[in-house]
Biopython code that builds the backbone (N, CA, C, O; Angstrom):
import numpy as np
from Bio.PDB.StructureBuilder import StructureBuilder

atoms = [
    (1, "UNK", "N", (20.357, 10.513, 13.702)),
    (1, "UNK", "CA", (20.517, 9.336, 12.868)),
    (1, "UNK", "C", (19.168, 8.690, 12.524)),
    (1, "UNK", "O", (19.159, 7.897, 11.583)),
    (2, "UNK", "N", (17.946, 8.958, 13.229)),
    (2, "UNK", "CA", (16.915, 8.054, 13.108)),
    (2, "UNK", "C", (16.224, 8.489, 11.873)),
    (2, "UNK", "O", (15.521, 7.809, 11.124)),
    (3, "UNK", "N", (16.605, 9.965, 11.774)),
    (3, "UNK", "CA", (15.712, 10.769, 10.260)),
    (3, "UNK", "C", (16.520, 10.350, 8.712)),
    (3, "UNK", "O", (16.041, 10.511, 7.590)),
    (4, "UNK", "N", (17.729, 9.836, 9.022)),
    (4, "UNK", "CA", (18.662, 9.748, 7.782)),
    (4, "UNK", "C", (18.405, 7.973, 8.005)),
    (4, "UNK", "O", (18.614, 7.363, 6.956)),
    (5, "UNK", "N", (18.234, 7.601, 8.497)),
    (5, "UNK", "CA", (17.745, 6.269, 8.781)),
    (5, "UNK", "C", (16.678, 5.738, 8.359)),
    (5, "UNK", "O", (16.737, 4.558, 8.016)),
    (6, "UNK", "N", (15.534, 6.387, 8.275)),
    (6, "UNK", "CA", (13.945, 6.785, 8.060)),
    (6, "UNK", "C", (14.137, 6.735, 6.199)),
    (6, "UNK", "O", (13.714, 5.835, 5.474)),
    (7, "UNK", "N", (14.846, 7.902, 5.785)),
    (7, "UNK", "CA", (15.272, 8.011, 4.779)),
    (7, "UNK", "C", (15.635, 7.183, 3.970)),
    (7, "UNK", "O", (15.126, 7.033, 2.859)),
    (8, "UNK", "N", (16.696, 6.448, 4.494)),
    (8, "UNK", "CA", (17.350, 5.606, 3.955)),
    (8, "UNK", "C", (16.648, 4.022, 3.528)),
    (8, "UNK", "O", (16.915, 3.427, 2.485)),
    (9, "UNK", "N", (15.796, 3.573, 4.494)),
    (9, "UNK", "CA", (14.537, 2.153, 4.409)),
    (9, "UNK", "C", (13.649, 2.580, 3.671)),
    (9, "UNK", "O", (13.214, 1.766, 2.858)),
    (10, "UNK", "N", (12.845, 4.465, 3.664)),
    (10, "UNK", "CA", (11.864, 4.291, 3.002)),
    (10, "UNK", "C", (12.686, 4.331, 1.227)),
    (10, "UNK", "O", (11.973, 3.871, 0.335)),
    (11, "UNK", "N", (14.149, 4.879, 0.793)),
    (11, "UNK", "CA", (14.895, 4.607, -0.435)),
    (11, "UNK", "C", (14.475, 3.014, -0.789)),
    (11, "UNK", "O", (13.929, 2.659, -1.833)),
    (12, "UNK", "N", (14.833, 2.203, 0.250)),
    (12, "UNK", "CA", (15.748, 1.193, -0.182)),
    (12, "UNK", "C", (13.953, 0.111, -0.604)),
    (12, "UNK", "O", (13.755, -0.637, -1.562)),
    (13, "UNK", "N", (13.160, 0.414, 0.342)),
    (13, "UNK", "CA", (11.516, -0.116, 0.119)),
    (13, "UNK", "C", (11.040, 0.307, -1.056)),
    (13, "UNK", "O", (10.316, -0.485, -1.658)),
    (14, "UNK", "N", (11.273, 1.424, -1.579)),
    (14, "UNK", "CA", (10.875, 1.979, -2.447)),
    (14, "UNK", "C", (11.414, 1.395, -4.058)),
    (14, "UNK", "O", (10.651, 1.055, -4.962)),
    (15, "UNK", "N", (12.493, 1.393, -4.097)),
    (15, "UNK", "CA", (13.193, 0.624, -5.034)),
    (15, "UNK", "C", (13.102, -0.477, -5.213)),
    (15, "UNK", "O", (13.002, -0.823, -6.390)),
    (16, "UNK", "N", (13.092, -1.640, -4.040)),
    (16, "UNK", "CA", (11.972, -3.206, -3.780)),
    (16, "UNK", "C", (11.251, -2.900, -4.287)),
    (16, "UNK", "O", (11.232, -3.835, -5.088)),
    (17, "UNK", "N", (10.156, -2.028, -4.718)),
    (17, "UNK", "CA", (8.613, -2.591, -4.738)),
    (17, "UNK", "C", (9.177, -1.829, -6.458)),
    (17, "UNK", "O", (9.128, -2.730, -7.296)),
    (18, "UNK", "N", (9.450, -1.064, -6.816)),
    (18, "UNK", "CA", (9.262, -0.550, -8.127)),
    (18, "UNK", "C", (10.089, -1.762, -9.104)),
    (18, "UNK", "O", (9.764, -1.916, -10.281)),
    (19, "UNK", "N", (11.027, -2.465, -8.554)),
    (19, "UNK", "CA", (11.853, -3.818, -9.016)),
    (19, "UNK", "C", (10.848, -4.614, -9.293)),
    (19, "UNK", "O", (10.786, -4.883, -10.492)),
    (20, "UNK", "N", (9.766, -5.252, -8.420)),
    (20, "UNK", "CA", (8.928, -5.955, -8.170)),
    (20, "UNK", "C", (7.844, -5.638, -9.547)),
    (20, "UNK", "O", (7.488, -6.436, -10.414)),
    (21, "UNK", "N", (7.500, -4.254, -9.396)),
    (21, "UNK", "CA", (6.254, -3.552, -10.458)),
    (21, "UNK", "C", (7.104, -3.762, -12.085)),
    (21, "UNK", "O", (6.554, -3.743, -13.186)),
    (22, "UNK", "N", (8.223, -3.911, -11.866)),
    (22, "UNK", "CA", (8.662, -4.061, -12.994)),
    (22, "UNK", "C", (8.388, -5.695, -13.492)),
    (22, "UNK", "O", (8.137, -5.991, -14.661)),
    (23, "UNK", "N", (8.471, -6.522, -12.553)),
    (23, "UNK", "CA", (8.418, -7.921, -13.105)),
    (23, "UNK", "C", (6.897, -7.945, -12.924)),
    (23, "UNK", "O", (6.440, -8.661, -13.815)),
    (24, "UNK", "N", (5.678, -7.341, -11.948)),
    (24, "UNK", "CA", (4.627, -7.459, -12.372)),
    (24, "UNK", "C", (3.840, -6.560, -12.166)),
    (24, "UNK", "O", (3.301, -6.108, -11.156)),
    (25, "UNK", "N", (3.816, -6.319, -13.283)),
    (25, "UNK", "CA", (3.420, -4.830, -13.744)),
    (25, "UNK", "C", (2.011, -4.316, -13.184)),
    (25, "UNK", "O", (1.743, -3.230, -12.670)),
    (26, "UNK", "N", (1.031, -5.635, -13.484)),
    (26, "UNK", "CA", (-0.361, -5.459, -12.920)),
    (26, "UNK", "C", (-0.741, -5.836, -11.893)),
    (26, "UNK", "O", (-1.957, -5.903, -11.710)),
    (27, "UNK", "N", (0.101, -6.182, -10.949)),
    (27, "UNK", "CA", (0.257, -6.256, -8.972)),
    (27, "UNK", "C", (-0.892, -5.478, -8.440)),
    (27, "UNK", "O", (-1.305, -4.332, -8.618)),
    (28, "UNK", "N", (-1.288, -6.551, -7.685)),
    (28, "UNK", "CA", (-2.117, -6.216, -6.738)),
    (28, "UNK", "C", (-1.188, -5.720, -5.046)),
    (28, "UNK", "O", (-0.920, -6.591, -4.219)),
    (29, "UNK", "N", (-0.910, -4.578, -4.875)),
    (29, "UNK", "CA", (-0.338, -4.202, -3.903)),
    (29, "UNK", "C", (-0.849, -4.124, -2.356)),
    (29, "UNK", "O", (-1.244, -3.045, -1.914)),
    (30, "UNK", "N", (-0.838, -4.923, -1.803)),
    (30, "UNK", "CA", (-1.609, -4.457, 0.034)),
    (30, "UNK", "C", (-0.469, -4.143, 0.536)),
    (30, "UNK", "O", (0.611, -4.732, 0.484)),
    (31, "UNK", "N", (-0.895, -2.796, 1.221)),
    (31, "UNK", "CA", (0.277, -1.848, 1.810)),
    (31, "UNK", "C", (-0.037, -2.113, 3.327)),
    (31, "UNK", "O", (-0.561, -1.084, 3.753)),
    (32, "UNK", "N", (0.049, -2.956, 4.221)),
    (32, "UNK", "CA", (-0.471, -3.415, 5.330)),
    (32, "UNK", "C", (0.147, -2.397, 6.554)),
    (32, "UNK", "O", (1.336, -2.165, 6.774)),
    (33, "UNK", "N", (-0.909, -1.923, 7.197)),
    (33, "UNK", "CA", (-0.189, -1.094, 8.532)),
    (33, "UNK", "C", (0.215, 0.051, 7.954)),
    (33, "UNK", "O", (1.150, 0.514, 8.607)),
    (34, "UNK", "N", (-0.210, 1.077, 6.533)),
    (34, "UNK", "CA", (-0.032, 1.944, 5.915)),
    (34, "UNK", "C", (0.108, 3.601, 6.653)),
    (34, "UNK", "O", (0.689, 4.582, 6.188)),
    (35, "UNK", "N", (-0.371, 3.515, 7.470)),
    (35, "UNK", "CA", (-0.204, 5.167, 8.647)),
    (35, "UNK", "C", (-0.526, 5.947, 7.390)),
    (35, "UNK", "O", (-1.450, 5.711, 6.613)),
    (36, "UNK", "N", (0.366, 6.902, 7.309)),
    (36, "UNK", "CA", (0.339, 7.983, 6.654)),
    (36, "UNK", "C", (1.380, 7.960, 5.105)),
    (36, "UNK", "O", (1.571, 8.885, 4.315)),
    (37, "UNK", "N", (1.921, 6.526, 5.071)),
    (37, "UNK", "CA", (2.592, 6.080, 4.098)),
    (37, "UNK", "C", (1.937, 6.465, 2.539)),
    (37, "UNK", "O", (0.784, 6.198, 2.201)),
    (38, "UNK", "N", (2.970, 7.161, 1.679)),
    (38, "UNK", "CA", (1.757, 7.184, 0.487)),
    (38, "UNK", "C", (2.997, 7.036, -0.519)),
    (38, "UNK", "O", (3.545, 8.014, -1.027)),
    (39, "UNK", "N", (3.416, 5.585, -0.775)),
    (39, "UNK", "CA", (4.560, 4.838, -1.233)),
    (39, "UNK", "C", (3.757, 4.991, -2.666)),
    (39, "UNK", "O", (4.465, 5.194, -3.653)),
    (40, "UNK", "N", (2.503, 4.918, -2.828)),
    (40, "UNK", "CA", (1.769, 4.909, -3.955)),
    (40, "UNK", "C", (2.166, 6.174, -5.354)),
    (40, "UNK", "O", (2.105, 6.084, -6.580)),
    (41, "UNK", "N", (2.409, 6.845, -4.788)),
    (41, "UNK", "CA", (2.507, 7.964, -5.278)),
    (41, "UNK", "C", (4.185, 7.938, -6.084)),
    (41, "UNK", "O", (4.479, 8.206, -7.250)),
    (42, "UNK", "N", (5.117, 7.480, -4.856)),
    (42, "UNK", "CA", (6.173, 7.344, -5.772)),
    (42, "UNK", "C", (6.950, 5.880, -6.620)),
    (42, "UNK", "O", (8.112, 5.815, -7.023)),
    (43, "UNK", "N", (6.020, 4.956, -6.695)),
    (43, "UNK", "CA", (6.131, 3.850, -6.876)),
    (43, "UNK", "C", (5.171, 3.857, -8.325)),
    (43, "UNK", "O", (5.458, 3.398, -9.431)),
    (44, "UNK", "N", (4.280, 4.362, -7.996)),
    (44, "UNK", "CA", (2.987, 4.116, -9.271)),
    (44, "UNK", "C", (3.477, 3.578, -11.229)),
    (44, "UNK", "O", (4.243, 4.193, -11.970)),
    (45, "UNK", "N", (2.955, 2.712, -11.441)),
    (45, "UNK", "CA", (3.230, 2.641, -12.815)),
    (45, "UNK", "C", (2.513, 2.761, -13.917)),
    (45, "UNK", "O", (2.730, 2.671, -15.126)),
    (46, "UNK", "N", (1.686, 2.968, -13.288)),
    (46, "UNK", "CA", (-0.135, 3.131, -14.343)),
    (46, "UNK", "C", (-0.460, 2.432, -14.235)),
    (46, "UNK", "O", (-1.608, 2.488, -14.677)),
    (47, "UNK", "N", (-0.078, 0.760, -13.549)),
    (47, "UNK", "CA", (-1.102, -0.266, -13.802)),
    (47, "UNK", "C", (-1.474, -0.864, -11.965)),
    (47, "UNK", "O", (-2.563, -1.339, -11.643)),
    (48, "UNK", "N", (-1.000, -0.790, -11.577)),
    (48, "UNK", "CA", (-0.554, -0.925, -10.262)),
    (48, "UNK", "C", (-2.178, -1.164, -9.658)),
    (48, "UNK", "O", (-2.957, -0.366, -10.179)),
    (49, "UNK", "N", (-2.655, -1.858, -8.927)),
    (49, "UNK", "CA", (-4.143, -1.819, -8.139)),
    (49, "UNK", "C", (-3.227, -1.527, -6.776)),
    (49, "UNK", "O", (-2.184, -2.180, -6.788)),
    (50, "UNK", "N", (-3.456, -0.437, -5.271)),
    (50, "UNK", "CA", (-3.065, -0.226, -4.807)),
    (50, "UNK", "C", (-3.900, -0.052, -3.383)),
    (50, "UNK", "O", (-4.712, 0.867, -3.270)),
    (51, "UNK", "N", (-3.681, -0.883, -2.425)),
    (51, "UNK", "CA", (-4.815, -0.892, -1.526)),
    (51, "UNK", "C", (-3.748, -0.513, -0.023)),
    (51, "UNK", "O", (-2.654, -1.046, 0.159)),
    (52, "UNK", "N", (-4.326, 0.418, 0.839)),
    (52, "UNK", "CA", (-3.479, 0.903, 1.808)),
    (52, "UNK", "C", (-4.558, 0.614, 2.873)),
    (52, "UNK", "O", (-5.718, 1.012, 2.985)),
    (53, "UNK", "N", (-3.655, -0.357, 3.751)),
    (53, "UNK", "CA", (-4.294, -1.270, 4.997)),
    (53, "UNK", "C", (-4.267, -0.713, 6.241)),
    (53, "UNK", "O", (-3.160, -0.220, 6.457)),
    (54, "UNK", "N", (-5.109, -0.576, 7.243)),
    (54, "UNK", "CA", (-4.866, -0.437, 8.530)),
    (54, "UNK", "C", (-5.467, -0.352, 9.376)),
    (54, "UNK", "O", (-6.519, -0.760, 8.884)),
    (55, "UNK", "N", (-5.831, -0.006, 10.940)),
    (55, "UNK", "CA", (-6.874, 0.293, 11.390)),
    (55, "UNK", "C", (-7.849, 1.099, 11.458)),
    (55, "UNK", "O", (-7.543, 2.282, 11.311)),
    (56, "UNK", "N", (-9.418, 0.757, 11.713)),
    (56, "UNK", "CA", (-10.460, 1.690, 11.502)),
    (56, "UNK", "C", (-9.903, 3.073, 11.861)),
    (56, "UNK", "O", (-9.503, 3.849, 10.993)),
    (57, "UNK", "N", (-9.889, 3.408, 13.423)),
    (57, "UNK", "CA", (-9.120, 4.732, 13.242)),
    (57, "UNK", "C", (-8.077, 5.723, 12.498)),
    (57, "UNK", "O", (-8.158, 6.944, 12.366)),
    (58, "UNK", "N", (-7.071, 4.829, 12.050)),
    (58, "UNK", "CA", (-6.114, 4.787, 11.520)),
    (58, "UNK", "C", (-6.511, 5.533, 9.697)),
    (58, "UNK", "O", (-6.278, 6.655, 9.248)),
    (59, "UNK", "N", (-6.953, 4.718, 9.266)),
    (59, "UNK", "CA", (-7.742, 5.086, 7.886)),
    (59, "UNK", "C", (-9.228, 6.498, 8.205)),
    (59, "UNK", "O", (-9.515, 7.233, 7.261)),
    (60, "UNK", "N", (-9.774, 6.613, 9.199)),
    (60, "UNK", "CA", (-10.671, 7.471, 9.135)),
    (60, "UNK", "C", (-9.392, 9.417, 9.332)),
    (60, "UNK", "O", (-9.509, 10.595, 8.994)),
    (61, "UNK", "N", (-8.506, 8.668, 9.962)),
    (61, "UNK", "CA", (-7.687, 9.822, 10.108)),
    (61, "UNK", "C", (-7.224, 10.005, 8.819)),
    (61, "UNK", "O", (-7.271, 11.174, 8.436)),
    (62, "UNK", "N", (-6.642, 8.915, 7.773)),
    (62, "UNK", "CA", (-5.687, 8.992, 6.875)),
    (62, "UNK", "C", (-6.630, 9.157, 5.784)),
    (62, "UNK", "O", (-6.114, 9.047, 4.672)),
    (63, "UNK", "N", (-8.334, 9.478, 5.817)),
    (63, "UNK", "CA", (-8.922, 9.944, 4.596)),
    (63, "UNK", "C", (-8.905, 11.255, 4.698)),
    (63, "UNK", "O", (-9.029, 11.898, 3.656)),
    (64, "UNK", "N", (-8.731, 12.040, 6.115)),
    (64, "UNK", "CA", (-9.025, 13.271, 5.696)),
    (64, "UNK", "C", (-7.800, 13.924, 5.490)),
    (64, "UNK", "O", (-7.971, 15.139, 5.592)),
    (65, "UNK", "N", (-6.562, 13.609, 5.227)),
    (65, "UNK", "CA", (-5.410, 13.788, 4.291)),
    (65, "UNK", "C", (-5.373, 13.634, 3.015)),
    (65, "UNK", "O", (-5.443, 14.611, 2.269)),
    (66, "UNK", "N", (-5.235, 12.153, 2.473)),
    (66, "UNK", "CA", (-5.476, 11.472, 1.567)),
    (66, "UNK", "C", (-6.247, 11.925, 0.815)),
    (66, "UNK", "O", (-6.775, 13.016, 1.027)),
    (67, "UNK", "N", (-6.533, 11.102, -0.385)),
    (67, "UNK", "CA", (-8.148, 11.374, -1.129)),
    (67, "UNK", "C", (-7.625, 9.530, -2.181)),
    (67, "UNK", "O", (-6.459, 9.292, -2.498)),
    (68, "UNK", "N", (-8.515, 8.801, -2.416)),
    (68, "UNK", "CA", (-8.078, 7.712, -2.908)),
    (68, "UNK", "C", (-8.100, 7.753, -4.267)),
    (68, "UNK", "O", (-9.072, 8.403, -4.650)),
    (69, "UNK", "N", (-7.446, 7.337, -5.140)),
    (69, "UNK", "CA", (-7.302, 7.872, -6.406)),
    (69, "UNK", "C", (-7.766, 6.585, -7.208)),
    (69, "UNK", "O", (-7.962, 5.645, -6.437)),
    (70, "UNK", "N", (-7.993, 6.283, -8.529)),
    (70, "UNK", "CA", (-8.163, 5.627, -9.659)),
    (70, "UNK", "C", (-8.015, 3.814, -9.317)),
    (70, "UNK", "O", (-8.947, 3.010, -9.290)),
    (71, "UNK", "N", (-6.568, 3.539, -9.088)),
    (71, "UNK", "CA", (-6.062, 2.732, -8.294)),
    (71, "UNK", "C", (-5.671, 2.511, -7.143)),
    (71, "UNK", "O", (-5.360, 1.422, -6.663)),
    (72, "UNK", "N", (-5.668, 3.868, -6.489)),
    (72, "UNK", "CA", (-5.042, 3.233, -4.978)),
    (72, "UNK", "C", (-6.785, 3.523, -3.877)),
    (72, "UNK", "O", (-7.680, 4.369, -3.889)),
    (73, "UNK", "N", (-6.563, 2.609, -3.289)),
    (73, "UNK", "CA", (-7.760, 2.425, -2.103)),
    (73, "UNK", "C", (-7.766, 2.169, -0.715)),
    (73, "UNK", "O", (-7.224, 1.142, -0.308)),
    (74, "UNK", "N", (-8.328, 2.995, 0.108)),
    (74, "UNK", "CA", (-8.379, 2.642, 1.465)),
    (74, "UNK", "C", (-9.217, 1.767, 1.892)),
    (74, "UNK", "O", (-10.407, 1.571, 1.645)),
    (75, "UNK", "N", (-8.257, 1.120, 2.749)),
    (75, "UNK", "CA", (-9.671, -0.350, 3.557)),
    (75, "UNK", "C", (-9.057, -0.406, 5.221)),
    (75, "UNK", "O", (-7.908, -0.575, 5.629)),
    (76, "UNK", "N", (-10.087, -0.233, 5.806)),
    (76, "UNK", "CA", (-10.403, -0.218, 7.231)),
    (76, "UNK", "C", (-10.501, -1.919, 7.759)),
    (76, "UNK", "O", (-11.444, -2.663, 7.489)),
    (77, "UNK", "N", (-9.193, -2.327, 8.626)),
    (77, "UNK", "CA", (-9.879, -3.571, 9.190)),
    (77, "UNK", "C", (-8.697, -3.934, 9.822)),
    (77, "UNK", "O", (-7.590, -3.498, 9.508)),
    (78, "UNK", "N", (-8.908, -4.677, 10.653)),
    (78, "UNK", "CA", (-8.277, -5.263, 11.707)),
    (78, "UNK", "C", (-7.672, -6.671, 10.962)),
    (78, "UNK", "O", (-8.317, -7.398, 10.206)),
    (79, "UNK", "N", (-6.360, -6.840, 11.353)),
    (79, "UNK", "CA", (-5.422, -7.611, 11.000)),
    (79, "UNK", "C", (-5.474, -8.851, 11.348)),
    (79, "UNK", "O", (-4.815, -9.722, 10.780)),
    (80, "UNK", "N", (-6.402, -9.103, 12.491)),
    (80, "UNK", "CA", (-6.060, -10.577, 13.180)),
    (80, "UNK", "C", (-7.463, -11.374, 12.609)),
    (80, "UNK", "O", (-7.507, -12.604, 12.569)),
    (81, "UNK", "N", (-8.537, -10.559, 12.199)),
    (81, "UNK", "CA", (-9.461, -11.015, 11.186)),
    (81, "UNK", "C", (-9.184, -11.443, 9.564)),
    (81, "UNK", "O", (-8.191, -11.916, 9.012)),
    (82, "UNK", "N", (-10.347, -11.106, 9.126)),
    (82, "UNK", "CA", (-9.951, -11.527, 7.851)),
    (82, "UNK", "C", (-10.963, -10.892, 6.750)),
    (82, "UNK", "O", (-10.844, -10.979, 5.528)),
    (83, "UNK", "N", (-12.336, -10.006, 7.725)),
    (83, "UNK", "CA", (-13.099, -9.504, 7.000)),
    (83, "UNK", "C", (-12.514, -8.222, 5.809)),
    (83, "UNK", "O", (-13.069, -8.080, 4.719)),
    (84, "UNK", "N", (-11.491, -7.486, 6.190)),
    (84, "UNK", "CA", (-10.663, -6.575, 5.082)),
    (84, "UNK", "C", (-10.002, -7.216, 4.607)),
    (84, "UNK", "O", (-8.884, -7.159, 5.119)),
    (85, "UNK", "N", (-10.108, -8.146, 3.489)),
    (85, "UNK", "CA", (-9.327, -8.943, 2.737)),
    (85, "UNK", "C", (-10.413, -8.778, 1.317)),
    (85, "UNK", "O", (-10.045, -8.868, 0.146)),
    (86, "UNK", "N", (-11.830, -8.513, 1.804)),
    (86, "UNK", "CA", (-13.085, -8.819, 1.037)),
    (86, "UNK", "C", (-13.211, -7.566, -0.051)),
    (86, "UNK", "O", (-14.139, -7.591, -0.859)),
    (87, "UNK", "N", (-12.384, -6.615, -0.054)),
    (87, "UNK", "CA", (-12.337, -6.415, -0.853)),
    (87, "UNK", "C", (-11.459, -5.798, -1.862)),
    (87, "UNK", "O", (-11.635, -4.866, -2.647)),
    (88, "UNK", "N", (-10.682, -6.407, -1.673)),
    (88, "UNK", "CA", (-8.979, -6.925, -1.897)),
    (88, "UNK", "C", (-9.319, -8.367, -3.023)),
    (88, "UNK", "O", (-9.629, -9.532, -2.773)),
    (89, "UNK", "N", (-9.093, -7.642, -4.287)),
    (89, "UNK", "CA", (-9.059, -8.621, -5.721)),
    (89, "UNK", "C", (-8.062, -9.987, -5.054)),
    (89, "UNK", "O", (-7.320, -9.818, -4.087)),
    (90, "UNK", "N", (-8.197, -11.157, -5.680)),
    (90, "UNK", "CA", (-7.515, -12.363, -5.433)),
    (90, "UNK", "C", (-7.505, -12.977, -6.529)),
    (90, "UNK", "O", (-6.630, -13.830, -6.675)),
    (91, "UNK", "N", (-8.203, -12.801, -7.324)),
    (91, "UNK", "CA", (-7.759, -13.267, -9.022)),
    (91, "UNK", "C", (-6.402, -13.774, -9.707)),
    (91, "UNK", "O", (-6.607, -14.748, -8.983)),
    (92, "UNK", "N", (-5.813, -13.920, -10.048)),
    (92, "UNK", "CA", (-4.659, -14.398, -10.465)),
    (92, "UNK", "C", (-3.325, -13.703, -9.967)),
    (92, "UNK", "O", (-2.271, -13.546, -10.584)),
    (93, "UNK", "N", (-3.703, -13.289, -8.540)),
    (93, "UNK", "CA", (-2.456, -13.020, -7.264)),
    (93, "UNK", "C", (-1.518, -13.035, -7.427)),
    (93, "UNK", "O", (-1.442, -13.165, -8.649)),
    (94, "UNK", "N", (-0.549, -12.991, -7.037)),
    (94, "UNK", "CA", (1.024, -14.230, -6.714)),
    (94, "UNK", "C", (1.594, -13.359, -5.668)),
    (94, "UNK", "O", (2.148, -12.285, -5.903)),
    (95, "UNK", "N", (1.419, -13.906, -4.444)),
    (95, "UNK", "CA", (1.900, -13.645, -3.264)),
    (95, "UNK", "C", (3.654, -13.475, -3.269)),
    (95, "UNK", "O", (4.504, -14.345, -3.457)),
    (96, "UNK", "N", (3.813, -12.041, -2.993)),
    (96, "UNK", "CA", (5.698, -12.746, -2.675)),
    (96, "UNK", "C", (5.716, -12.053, -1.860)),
    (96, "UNK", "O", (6.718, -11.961, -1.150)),
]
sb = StructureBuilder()
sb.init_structure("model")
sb.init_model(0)
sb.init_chain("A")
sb.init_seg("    ")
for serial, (resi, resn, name, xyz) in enumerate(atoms, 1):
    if name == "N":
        sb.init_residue(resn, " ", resi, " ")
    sb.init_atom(name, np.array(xyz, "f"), 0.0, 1.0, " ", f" {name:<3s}", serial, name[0])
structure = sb.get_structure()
């Protein structure tokens, strides 16, 4: 049950965020705690800025999978700080 389960949240997340890309199209996305997640790929709309969050280790593992593309970007940093935020656009935002 945990794999049809797995399945089923990453459906239902997936459809959230493409709902979302629909009302704003040019979203700034932080994918926080990203692992090996690459939601980017099936979510993408062409306009999308796409930043995949997590720890230093975490991201040094997930570049040599990965490769960061046009819009989507890896950033290394610890959560309880605030220094990986810096380079993460904040321009006309809207947090939801």
């Amino acid at each position: 049950m945990s794999h049809e389960g797995v399945v089923a949240r990453t459906i239902l997340f997936d459809n959230e965020v493409k709902r979302l890309l629909e009302k704003y199209p040019d979203a700034v996305c932080v994918n926080i705690g990203c692992g090996f997640d690459d939601r980017f790929s099936r979510v993408d709309n062409g306009k999308v800025r796409w930043y995949n969050v997590d720890l230093p280790d975490s991201i040094e593992l997930r570049k040599k999978v990965f490769e960061e593309r046009d819009r989507e970007f890896m950033t290394a940093g610890d959560l309880t700080g605030t220094d990986w935020t810096e380079g993460i656009p904040n321009e006309g935002v809207t947090i939801i």
